[in-house]
N, C-alpha and C positions, 0 to 999 in steps of 0.2 A: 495629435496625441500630446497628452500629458502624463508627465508622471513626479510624483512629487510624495513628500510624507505627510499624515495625516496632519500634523501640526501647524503646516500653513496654508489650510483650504483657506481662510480667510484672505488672503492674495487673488482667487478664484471669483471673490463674491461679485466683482464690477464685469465680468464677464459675458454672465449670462442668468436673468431671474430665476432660471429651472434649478440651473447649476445652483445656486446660491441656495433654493429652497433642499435640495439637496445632500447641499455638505453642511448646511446647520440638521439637518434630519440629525448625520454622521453624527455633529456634536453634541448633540441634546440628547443621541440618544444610547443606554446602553449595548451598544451593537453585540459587541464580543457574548452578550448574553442570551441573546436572541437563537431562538429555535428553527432549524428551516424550515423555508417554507416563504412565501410571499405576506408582503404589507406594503400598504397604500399608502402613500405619503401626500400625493394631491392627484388621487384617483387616477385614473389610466395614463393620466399625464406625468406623472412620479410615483414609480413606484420601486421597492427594490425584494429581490431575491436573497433568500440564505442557503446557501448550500452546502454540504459535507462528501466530498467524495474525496480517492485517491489519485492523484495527479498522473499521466500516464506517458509512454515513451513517444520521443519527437512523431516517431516513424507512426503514430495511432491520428496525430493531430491534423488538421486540414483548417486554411486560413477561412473566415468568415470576417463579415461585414455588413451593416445594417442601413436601409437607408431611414427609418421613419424613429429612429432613436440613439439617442446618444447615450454611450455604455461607461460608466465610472467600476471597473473591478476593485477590490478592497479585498487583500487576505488579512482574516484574523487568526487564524494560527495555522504554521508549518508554513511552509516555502511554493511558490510558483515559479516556472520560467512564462513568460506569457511571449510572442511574437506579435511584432508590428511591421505593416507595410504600407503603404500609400496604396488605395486601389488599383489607380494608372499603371504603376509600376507590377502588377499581376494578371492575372488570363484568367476573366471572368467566368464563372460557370454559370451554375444552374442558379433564378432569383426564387424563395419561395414567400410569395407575397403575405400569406395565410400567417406565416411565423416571422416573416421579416427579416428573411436570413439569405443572404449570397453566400455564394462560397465559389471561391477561389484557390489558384495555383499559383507558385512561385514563390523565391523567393525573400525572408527580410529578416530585421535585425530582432536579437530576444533580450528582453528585462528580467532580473528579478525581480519577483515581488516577495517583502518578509512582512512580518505585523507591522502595522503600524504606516506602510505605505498606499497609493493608491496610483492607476493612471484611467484616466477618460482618452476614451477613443468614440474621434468624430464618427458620422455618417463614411466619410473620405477614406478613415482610416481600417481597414483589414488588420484582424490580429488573429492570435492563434493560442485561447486559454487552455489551461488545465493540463501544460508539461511539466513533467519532475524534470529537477533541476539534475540528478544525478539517477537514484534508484526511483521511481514510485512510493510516495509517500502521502495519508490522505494531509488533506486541506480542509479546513472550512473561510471560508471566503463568503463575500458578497457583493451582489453587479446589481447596481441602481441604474434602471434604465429612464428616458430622461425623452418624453418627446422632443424630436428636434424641429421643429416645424411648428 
C-alpha cells in the first residue's frame, strides 16, 4: 500500500510502467471535472472509474481485494475513511473470478482520504472503501485500476 498526495505521484514514476502511465493520466488530466462513469487510458490494461456515491457506516463495509489489478483510489471531493490489511493477515472468503473481487474478514488499519490525496493498493493488499469518516457523507472519487500482471 501506498498513500501519499497527489502532488508527488512523480516519486511513483520508476516504479512501475502502468503506474507511471497512470498517474501522468491523473496529471494531464482534468479529473475533478470528469463525469462518472468509465475511461480507457491504455485499454483494459488502464483504465479508470468515476464514481459519486455516499460513503457508508463501518458496520455496511466488508474487506476486498484483487488479484488481476492493482487499485489507485483518488477522492476529489468530501472525505473517505478507506481500510487496509495485508491479505495474510485476514480469513479469506469467497474469490469471484468473473469481477475479480475476494473478500475477506478481519481485521486492519483505516486512512483518510481528502482532495487532493491518493493510495494504491497491491494485489497483496485487502482494503475496505467507501466508509464515512463520522456521519455518511456523498464523495466523488476515482479508482484507476491498473493490470498487475
Amino acid at each position: 500500500m501506498i498513500i501519499d498526495q497527489l502532488s508527488n505521484v512523480l516519486l511513483y514514476f520508476p516504479l512501475n510502467n502502468r503506474l507511471e502511465k497512470a498517474f501522468r493520466y491523473l496529471q494531464e488530466t482534468h479529473i475533478a471535472s470528469l463525469p462518472p462513469g468509465r475511461y480507457e487510458i491504455a485499454g483494459p490494461e488502464i483504465y479508470v472509474t468515476v464514481q459519486e456515491f455516499c460513503t457508508k457506516p463501518l458496520e455496511q463495509g466488508f474487506w476486498e481485494a484483487h488479484r488481476k489489478y492493482i487499485d489507485i483510489h483518488c477522492v476529489l471531493e468530501g472525505v473517505e475513511r478507506i481500510g487496509y490489511a495485508n491479505i495474510d493477515c485476514l480469513r479469506p472468503g469467497k474469490y469471484d473470478e468473473e469481477k475479480d473481487l475476494g473478500v475477506f474478514e478481519g481485521e486492519g488499519a483505516f486512512y483518510t482520504l481528502v482532495p487532493g490525496s491518493f493510495v494504491v493498493m497491491m494485489p497483496q493488499d485487502a482494503h475496505m472503501p467507501g466508509i464515512a469518516l463520522k456521519d455518511p457523507q456523498p464523495i466523488k472519487k476515482l479508482v484507476v485500476k491498473i493490470a498487475a500482471f
